[in-house]
FILORO-389990 format. One record per residue: residue number from 1; x negated, y negated, z negated of N, C-alpha, C in turn; residue in one letter. Coordinates in nm, 3 decimals, always signed. Layout:
residues N
NODE; torvex; neast; nnorth; nup; caeast; canorth; caup; ceast; cnorth; cup; drenpa
NODE; NUM; X; Y; Z; X; Y; Z; X; Y; Z; A .
...
This chain:
residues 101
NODE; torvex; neast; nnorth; nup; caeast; canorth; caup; ceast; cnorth; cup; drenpa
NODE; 1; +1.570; +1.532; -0.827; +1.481; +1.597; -0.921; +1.545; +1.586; -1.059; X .
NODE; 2; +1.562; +1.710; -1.126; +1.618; +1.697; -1.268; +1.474; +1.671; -1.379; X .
NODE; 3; +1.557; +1.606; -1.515; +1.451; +1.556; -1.566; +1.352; +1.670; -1.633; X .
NODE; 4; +1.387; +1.798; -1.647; +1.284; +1.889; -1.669; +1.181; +1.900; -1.574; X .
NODE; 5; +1.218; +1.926; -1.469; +1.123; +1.935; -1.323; +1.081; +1.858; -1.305; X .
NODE; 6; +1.079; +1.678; -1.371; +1.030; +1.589; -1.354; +0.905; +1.582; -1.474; X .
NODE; 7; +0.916; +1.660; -1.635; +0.876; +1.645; -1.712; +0.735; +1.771; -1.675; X .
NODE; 8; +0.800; +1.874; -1.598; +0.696; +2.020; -1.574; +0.625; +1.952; -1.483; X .
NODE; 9; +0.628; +1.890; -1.384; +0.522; +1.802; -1.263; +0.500; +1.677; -1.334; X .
NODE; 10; +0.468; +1.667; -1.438; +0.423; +1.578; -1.497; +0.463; +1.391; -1.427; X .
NODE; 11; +0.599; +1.381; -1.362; +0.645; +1.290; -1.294; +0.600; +1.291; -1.156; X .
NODE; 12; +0.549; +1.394; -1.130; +0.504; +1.437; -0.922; +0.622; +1.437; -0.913; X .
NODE; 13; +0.634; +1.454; -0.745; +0.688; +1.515; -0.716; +0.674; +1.649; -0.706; X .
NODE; 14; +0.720; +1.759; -0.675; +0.729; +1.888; -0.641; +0.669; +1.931; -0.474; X .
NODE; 15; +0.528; +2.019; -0.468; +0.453; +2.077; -0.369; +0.544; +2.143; -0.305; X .
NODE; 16; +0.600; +2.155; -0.203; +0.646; +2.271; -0.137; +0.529; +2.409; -0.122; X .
NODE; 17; +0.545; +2.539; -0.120; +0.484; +2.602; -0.124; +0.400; +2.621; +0.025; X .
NODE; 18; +0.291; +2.654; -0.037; +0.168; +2.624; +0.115; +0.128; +2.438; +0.144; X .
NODE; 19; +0.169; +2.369; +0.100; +0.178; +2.250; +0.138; +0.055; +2.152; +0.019; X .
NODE; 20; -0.017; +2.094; +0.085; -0.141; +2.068; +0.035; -0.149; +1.914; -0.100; X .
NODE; 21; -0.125; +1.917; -0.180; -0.046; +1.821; -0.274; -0.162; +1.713; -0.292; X .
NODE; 22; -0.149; +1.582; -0.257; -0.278; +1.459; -0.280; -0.208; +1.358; -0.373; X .
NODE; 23; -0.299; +1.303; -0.423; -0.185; +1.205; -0.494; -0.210; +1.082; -0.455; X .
NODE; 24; -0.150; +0.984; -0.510; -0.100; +0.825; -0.435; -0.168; +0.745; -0.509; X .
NODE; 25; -0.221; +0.653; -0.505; -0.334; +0.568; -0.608; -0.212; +0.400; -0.512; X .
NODE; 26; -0.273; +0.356; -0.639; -0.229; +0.172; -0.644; -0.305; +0.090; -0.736; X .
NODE; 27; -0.294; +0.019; -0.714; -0.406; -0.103; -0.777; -0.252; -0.154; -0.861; X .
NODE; 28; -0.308; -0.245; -0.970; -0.173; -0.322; -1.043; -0.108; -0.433; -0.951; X .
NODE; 29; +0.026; -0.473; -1.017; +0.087; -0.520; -0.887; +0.010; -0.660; -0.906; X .
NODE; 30; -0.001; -0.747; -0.781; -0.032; -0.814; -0.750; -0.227; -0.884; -0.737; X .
NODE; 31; -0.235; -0.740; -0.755; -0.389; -0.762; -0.727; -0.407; -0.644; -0.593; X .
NODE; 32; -0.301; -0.576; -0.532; -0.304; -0.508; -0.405; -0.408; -0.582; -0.302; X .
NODE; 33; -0.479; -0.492; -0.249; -0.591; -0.536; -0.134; -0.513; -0.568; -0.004; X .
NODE; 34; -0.567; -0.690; +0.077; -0.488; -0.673; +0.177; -0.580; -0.646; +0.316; X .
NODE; 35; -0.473; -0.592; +0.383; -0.547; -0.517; +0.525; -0.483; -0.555; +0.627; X .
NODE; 36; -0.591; -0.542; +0.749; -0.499; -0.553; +0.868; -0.482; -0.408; +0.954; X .
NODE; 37; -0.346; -0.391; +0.979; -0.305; -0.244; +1.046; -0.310; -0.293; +1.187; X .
NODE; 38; -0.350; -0.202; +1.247; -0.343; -0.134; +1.427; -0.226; -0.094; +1.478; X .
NODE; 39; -0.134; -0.139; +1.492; -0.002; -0.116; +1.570; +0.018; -0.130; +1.708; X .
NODE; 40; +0.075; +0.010; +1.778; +0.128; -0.066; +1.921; +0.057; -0.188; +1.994; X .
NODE; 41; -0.108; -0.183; +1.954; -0.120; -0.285; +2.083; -0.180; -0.401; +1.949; X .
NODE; 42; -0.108; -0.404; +1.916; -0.108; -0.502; +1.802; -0.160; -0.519; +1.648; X .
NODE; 43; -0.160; -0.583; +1.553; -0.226; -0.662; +1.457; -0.056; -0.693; +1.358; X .
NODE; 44; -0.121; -0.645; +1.220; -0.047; -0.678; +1.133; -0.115; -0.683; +1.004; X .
NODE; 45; -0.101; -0.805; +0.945; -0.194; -0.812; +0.785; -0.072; -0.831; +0.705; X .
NODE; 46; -0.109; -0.738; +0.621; -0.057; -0.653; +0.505; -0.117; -0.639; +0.370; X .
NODE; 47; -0.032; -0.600; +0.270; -0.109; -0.531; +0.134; -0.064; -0.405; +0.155; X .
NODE; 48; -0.187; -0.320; +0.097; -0.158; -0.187; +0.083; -0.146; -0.163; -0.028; X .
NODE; 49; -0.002; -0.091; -0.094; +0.036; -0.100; -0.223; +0.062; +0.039; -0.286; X .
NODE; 50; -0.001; +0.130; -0.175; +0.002; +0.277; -0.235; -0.104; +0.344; -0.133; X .
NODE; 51; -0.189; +0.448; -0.151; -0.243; +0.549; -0.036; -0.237; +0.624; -0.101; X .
NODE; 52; -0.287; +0.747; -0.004; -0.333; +0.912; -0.011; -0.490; +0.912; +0.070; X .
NODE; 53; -0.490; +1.050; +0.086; -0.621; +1.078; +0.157; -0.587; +1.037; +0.334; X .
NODE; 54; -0.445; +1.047; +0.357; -0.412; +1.020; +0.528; -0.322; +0.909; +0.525; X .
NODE; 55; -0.277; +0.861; +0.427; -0.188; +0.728; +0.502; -0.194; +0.651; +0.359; X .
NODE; 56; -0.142; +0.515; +0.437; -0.127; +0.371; +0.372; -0.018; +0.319; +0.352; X .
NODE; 57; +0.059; +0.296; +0.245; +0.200; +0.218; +0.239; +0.143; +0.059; +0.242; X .
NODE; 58; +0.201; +0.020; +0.369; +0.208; -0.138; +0.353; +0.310; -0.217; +0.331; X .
NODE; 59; +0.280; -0.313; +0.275; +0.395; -0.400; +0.282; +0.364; -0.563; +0.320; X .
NODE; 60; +0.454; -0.618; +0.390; +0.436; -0.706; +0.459; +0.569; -0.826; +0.461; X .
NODE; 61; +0.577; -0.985; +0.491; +0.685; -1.037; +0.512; +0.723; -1.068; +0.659; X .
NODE; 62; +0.787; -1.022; +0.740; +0.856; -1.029; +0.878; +0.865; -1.186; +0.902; X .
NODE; 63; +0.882; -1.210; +1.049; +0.901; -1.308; +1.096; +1.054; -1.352; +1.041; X .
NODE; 64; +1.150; -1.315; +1.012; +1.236; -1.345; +0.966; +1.257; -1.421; +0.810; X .
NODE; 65; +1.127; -1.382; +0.724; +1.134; -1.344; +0.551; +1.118; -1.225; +0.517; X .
NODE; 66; +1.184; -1.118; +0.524; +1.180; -1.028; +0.480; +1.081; -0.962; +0.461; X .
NODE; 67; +1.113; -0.870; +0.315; +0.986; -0.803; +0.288; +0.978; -0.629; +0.389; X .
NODE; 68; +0.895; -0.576; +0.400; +0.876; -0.471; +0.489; +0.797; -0.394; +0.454; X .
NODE; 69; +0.805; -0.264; +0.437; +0.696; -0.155; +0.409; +0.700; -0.026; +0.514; X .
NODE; 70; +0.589; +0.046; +0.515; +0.615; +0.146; +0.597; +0.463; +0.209; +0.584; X .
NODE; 71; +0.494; +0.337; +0.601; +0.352; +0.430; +0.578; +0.313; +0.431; +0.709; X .
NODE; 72; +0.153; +0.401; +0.670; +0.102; +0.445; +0.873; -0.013; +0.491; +0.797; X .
NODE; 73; -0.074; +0.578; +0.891; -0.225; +0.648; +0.914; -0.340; +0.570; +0.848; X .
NODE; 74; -0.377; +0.633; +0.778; -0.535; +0.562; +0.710; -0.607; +0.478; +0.832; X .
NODE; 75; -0.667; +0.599; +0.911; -0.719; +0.519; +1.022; -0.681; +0.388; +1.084; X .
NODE; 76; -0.577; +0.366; +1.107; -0.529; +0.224; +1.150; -0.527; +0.146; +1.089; X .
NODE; 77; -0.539; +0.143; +0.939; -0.564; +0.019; +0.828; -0.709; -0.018; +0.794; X .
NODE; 78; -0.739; -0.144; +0.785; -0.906; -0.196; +0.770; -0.833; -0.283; +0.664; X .
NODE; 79; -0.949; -0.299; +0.528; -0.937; -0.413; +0.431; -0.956; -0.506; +0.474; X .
NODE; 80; -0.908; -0.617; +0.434; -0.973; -0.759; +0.470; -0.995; -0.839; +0.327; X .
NODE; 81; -1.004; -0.934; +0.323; -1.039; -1.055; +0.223; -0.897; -1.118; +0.243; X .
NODE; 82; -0.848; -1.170; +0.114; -0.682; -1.250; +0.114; -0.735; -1.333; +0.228; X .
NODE; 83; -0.826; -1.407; +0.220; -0.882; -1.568; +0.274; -0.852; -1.534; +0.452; X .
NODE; 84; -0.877; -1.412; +0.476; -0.879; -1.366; +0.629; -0.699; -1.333; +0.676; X .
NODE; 85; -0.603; -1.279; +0.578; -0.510; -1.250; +0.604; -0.410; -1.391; +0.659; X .
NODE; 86; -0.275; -1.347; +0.755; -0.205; -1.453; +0.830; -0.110; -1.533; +0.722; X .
NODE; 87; -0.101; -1.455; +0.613; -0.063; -1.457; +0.516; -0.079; -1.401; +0.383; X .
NODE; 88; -0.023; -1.492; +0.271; -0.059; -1.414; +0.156; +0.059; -1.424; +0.037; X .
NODE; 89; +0.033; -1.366; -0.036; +0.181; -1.328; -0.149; +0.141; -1.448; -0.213; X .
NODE; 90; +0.272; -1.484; -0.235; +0.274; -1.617; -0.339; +0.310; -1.554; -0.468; X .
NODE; 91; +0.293; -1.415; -0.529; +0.296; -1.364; -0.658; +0.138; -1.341; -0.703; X .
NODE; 92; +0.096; -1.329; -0.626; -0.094; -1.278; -0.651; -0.146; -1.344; -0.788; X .
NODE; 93; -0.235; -1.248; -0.812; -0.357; -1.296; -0.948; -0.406; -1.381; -0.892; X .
NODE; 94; -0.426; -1.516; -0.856; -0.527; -1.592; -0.829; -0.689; -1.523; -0.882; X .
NODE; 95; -0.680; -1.569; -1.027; -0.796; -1.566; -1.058; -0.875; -1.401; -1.059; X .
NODE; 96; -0.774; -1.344; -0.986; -0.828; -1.199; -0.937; -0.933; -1.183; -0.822; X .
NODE; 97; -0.849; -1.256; -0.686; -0.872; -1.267; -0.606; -1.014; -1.348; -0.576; X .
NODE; 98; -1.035; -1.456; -0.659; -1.151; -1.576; -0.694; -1.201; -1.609; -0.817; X .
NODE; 99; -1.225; -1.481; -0.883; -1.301; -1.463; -1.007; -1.411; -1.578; -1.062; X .
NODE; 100; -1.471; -1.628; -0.955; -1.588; -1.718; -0.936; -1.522; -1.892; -0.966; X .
NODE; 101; -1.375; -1.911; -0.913; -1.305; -2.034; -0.932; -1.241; -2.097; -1.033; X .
């Protein structure tokens, strides 16, 4: 994307024509909600650190360390409470999360 076409889409990206344009919402970093996704059978708790109207960017740390993201389907993501997740970011707002503490 050149920086005019970046300045005319007001920093969008660019609609392909016919193609239905939604935009991406995020919470500030480290106050991201976390969820658990429906995978294959399986269970994964996550923060969701971007959506649309049909999918969820999560991101997550692997059994290895590593950090991990990947867009899946709205439907397969449910919020949870940090307190419920298998894990949680050691960058977080505390006093976001437990306003009351």
């Amino acid at each position: 994307m050149t920086a005019s076409s970046y300045a005319k889409n007001r920093g969008e990206p660019r609609t392909p024509a016919g193609a239905r344009h939604t935009r991406t919402a995020r919470e500030p970093y480290c106050r991201e909600p976390y969820v658990r996704v429906q995978l294959d059978g399986g269970t994964l708790d996550a923060k969701a650190i971007s959506w649309d109207q049909t999918s969820v960017q999560v991101k997550w740390i692997d059994a290895q360390g590593s950090s991990r993201t990947a867009w899946v389907p709205a439907a397969k993501v449910r919020r949870i409470h940090r307190d419920e997740s298998s894990w949680r970011d050691p960058y977080d707002d505390y006093a976001f999360y437990y306003p009351d503490r």
